[in-house]
C-alpha positions as CSV (number, residue, x, y, z in Angstrom):
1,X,54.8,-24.2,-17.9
2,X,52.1,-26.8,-19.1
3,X,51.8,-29.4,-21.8
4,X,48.8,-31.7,-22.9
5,X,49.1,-35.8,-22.6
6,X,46.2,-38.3,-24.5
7,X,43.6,-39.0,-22.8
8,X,44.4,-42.3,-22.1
9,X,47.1,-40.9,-19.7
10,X,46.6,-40.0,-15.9
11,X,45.0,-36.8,-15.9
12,X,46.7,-33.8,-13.6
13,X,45.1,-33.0,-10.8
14,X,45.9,-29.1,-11.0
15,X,43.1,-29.0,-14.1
16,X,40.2,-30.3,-12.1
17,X,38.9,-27.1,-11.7
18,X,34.9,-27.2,-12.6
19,X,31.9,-29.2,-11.3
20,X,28.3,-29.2,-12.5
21,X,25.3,-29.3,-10.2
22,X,23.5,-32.2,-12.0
23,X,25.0,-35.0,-10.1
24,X,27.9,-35.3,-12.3
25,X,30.0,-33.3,-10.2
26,X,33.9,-32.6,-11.1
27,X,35.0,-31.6,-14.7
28,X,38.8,-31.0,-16.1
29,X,39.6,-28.4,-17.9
30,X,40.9,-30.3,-21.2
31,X,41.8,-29.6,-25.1
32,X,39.5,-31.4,-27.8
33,X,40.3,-31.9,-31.3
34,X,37.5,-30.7,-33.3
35,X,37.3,-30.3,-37.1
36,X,37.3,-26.9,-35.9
37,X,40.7,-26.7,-34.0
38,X,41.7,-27.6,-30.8
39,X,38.9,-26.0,-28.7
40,X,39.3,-26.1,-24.3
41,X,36.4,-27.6,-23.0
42,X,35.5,-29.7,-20.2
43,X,36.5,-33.7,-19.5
44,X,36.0,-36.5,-17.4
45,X,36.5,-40.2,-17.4
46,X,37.1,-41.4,-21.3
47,X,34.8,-38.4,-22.5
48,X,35.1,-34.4,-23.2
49,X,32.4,-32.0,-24.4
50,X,33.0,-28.5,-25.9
51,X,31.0,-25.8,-27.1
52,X,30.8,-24.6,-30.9
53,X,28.2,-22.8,-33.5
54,X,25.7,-22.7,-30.3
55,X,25.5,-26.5,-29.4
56,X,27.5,-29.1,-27.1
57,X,29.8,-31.6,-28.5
58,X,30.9,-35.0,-27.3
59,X,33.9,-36.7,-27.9
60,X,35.6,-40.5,-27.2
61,X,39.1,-40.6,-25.3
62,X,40.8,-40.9,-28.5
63,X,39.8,-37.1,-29.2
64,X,40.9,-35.1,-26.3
65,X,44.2,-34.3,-24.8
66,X,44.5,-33.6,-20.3
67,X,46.7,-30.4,-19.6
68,X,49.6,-30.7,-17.4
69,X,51.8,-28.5,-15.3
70,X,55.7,-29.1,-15.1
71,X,57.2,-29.8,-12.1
72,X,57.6,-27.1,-9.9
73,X,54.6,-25.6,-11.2
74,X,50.6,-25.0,-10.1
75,X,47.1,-24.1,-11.8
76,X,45.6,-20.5,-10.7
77,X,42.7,-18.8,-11.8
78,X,42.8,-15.4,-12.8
79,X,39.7,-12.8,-13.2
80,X,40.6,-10.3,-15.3
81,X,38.9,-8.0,-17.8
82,X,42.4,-9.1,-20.2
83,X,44.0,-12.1,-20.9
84,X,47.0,-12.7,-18.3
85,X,50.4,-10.8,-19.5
86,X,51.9,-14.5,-18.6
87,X,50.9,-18.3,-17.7
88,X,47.7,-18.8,-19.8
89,X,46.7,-22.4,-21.2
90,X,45.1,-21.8,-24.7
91,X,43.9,-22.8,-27.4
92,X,43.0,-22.5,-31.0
93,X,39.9,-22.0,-32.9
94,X,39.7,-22.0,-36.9
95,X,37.6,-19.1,-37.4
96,X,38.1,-16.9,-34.2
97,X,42.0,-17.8,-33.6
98,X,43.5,-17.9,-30.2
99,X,41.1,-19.1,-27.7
100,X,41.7,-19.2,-23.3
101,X,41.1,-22.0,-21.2
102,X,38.7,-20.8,-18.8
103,X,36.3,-21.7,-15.8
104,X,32.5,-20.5,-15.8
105,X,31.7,-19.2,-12.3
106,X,28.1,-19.1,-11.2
107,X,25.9,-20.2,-14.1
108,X,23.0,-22.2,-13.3
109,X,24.5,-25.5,-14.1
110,X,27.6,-25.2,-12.0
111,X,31.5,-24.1,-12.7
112,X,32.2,-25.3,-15.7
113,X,35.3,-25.3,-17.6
114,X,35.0,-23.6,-20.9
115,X,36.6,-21.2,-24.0
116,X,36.9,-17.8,-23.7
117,X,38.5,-14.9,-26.7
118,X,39.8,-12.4,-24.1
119,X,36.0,-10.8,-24.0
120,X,33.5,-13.6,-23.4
121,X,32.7,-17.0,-22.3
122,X,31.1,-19.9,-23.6
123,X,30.6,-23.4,-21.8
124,X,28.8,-26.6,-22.8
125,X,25.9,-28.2,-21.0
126,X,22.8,-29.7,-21.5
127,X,23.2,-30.3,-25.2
128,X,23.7,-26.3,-26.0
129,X,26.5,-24.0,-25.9
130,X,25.9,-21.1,-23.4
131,X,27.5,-17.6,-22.8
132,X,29.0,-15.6,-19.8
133,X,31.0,-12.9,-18.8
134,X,31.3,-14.0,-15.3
135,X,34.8,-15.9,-16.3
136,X,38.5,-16.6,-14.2
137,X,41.2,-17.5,-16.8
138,X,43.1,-20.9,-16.0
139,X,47.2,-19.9,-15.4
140,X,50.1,-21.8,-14.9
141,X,52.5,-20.6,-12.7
142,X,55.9,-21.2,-10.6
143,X,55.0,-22.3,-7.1
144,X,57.7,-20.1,-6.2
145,X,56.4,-17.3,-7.8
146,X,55.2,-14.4,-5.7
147,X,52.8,-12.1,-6.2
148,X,52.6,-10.1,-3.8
149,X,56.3,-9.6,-2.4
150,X,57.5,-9.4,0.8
151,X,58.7,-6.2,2.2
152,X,62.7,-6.8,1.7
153,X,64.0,-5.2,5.1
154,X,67.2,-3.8,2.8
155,X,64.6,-1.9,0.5
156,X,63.5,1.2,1.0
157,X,61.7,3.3,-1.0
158,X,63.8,5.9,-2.7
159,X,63.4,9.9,-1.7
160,X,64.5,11.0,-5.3
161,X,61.6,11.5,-8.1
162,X,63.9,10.3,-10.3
163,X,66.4,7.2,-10.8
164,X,69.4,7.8,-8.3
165,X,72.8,8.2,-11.3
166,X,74.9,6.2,-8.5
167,X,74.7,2.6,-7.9
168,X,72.4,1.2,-4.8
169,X,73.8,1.6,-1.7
170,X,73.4,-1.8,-0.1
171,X,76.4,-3.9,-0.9
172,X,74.0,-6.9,-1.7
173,X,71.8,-7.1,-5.1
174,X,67.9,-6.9,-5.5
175,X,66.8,-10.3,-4.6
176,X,64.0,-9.7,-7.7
177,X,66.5,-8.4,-10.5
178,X,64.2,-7.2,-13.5
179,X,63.6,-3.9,-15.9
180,X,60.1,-3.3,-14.2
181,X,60.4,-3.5,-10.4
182,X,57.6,-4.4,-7.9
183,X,55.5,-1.5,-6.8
184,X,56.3,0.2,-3.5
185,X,54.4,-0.8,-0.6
186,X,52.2,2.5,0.8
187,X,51.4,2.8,4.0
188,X,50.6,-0.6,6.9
189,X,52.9,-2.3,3.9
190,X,49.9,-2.5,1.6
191,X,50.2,-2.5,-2.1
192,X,48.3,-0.6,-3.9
193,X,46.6,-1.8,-7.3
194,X,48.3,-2.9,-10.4
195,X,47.9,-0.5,-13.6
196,X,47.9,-4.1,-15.8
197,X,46.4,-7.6,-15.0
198,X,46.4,-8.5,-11.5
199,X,49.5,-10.4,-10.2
200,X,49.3,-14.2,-10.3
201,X,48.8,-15.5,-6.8
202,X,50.1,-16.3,-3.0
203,X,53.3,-18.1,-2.7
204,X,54.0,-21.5,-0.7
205,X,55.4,-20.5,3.1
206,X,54.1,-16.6,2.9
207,X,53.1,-15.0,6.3
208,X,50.0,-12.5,5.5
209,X,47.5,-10.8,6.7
210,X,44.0,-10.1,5.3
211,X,42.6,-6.7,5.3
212,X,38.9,-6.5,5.1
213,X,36.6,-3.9,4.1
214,X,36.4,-2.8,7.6
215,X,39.8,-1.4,7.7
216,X,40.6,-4.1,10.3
217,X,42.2,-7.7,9.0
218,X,40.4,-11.2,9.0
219,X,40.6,-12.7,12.2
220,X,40.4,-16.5,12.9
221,X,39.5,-16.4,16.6
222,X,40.8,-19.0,19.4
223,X,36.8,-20.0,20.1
224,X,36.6,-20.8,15.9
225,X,34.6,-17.4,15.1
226,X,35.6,-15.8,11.6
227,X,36.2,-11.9,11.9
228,X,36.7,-8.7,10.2
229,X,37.9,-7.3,13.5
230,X,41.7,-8.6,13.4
231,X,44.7,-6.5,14.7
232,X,48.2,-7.6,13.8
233,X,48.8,-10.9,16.7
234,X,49.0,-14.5,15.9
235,X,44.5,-14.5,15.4
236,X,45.2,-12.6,12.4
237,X,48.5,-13.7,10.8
238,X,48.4,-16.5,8.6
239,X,51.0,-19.0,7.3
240,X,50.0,-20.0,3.1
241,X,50.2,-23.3,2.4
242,X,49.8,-24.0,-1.2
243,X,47.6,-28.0,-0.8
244,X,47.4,-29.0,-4.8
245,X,45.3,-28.5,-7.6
246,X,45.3,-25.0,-7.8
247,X,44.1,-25.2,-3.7
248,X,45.3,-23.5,-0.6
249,X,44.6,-23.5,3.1
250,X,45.8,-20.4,5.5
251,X,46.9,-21.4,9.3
252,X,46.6,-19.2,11.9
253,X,49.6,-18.7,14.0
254,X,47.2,-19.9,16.7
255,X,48.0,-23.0,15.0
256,X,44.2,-23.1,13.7
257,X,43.2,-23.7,10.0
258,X,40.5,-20.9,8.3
259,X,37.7,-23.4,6.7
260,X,34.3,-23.5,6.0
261,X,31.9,-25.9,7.5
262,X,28.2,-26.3,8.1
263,X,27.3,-23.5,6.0
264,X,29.7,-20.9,8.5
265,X,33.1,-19.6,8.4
266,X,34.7,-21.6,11.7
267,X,38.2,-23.1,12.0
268,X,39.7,-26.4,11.7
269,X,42.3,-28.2,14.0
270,X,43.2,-30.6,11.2
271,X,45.8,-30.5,8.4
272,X,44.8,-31.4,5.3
273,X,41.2,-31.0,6.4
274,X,39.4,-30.8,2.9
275,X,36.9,-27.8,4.2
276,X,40.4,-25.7,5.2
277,X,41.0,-25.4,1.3
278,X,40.4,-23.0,-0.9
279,X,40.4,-21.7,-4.4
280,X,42.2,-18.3,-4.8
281,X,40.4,-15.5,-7.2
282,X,42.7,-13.0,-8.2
283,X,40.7,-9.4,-8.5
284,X,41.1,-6.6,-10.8
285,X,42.2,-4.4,-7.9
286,X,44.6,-7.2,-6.9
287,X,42.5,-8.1,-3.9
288,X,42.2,-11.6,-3.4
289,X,38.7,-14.3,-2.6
290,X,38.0,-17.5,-1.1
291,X,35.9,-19.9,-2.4
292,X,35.5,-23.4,-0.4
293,X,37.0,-26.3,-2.3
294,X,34.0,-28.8,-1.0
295,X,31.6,-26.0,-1.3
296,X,31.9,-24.8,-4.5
297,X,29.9,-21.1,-4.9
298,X,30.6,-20.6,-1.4
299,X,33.2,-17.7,-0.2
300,X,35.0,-16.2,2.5
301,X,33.3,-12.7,3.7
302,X,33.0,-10.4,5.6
303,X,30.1,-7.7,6.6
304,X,31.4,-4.1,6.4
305,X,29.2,-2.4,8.8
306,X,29.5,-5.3,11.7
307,X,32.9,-7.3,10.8
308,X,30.7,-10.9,11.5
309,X,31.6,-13.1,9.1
310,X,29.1,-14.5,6.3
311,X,29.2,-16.9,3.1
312,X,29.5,-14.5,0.1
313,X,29.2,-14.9,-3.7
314,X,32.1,-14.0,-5.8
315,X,32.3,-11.0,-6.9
316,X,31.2,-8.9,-4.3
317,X,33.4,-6.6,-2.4
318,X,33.0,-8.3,1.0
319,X,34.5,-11.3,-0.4
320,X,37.9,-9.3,-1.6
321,X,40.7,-9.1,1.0
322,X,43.8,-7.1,0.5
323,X,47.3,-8.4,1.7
324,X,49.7,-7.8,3.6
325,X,52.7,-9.3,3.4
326,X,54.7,-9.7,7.0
C-alpha cells in the first residue's frame, strides 16, 4: 500500500499533510534514520527533523526516506483512540518498538507531522520535542475502497435472529464477499457506529448526504449560503470527488462546489478551486469533518440550535456529519 524512496527522489504528494505557522508553511510526513531507528517525522526540501529524548533533530537528504502510495492508492487520516485495524505507515523505534506516522492537529505551532505509540504524540519544533494527544493517524488506502457502502438495492436486511441454513435468495453474489459483513443500515439508511476503529474514508464518485446535528442534512444553497437545514433534493446531495493528496471536494447536484472562503462557508462555481478542497477526519463514532485545505484549522460546521453555518475547530461535535449514502 506504501513504500519509502531517498530523499533525493520526487516526493509524493499524498504525504504533504502538515504545515507550521512560522512562515515555513508545508511539511511531509517522512521516515528518518536515526541511531535510534527509523523514527516518522516531518520533511521538506533536502532536510527532515524528528523528535527523540525531549529535543528536535535535524537531518541532510542523505538521512531520510519520502513515503509513497502505490498506484491506485491515497493518504487518509484517521482519529482514533487505536491504531487503524489496516493501512497504517509506521515505523520503528529502538527502545519503544513500533511507532505510527502521525499528524499533530492544533498545537501552537501548526499541524505537524510527528510519531505516535498507539497512546500519544510527539512532534518536533523549535529545537524541542513536544507532546499531544490531539493526533489523526496517516493511512493508506484503496481509492476504491469504501467506507461507508452504498445501500445495495438487492440487500435486505434479514428477518431471522439468526444465519438463514439456506443459501441467499438472489441468484447474484454479495458484491462485498467477506467473513464480517458491513453493518446494516438503520433507519433514513444511516449507519450506525462501528464497535472497532472507524472505517477508512469516502470513496471516488459516491453520492451522499450529510446529516448534521440538527437532524436535518448540510445544505449548499443556490444563493452560496451553507446550511444545516438540508432535505433530501439536489441542495443537499453531493457528488465526492476524491482531488489528491489525501484531499476531496463535494459538488452539489446544483452543480455548485461546498468551500470555504473569506473566513465563511459559501460555494464555489469552479472545479479544482483550491478553497472547495478538503481534508477528511474520520471520528470515533464514524462521523466524518472538514477541514479547509488552504485554511488549515478551519472546519466545516454547523450550529445546532440555528442550522447557520460557522467555522469550527476539530473536534467539536458541530463539525461531525453523519452519512448517508444515496
Amino acid at each position: 500500500m506504501h513504500y519509502t524512496t531517498p530523499s533525493i527522489a520526487r516526493p509524493d504528494e499524498e504525504f504533504r499533510v502538515g504545515h507550521q505557522n512560522d512562515g515555513s508553511g508545508h511539511y511531509y510526513a517522512v521516515l528518518v534514520d536515526t541511531p535510534h531507528g527509523k523514527i516518522p517525522g516531518k520533511g521538506r526540501d533536502k532536510k527532515a527533523w524528528y523528535s527523540f529524548g525531549g529535543r528536535e533533530h535535524e537531518v541532510g537528504s542523505m538521512k531520510f526516506q519520502w513515503f509513497n502510495c502505490h498506484a491506485g492508492h491515497h493518504v487518509q487520516l484517521q482519529k482514533s483512540h487505536v491504531p487503524p485495524a489496516r493501512g497504517a505507515v509506521t515505523g520503528h523505534q529502538k527502545d519503544t518498538g513500533t511507532l505510527y506516522a502521525v499528524v499533530c492537529h492544533h498545537t501552537a505551532h501548526g499541524k505537524i507531522p510527528g510519531k505516535s505509540d498507539g497512546r500519544t504524540a510527539w512532534y518536533s519544533w523549535g529545537g524541542r520535542e513536544h507532546q499531544t494527544m490531539d493526533f489523526s493517524y496517516i493511512t493508506v488506502v484503496n481509492r476504491g475502497f469504501n467506507p461507508t457502502p452504498p445501500v445495495i438495492p438487492d440487500f435486505h436486511p434479514h428477518p431471522h435472529p439468526h444465519p438463514h441454513p439456506h443459501p441467499h435468495p438472489h441468484p447474484h453474489p454479495h458484491p462485498y464477499p467477506q467473513p464480517h459483513p458491513y453493518p446494516q443500515p438503520g433507519p433514513g439508511g444511516y449507519f450506525p457506529p462501528p464497535s472497532g476503529p472507524p472505517a477508512q474514508g469516502l470513496a471516488e464518485g459516491m453520492t451522499v448526504r450529510f446529516r448534521c446535528k440538527t437532524g436535518k442534512n448540510l445544505k449548499l444553497a443556490a444563493d452560496g449560503i451553507v446550511s444545516g437545514h438540508g432535505a433530501m433534493g439536489k441542495f443537499a446531495t453531493f457528488r465526492v470527488h476524491v482531488v489528491g493528496a489525501g484531499r476531496y471536494s463535494f459538488q452539489s447536484q446544483n452543480g455548485q462546489w461546498l468551500a470555504i472562503k473569506g473566513g465563511i462557508c459559501t460555494a464555489s462555481h469552479m472545479f479544482n478551486d483550491p478553497d472547495a478542497g478538503f481534508l477528511l477526519h474520520l471520528n470515533q463514532d464514524q462521523s466524518v469533518s472538514f477541514e479547509s485545505q488552504t485554511h488549515l484549522g478551519r472546519y466545516i460546521a454547523i450550529k445546532k440550535k440555528t442550522g447557520h453555518s460557522k467555522l469550527g475547530v476539530g473536534g467539536k461535535g458541530s463539525t461531525k456529519f453523519h452519512v448517508q449514502v444515496v
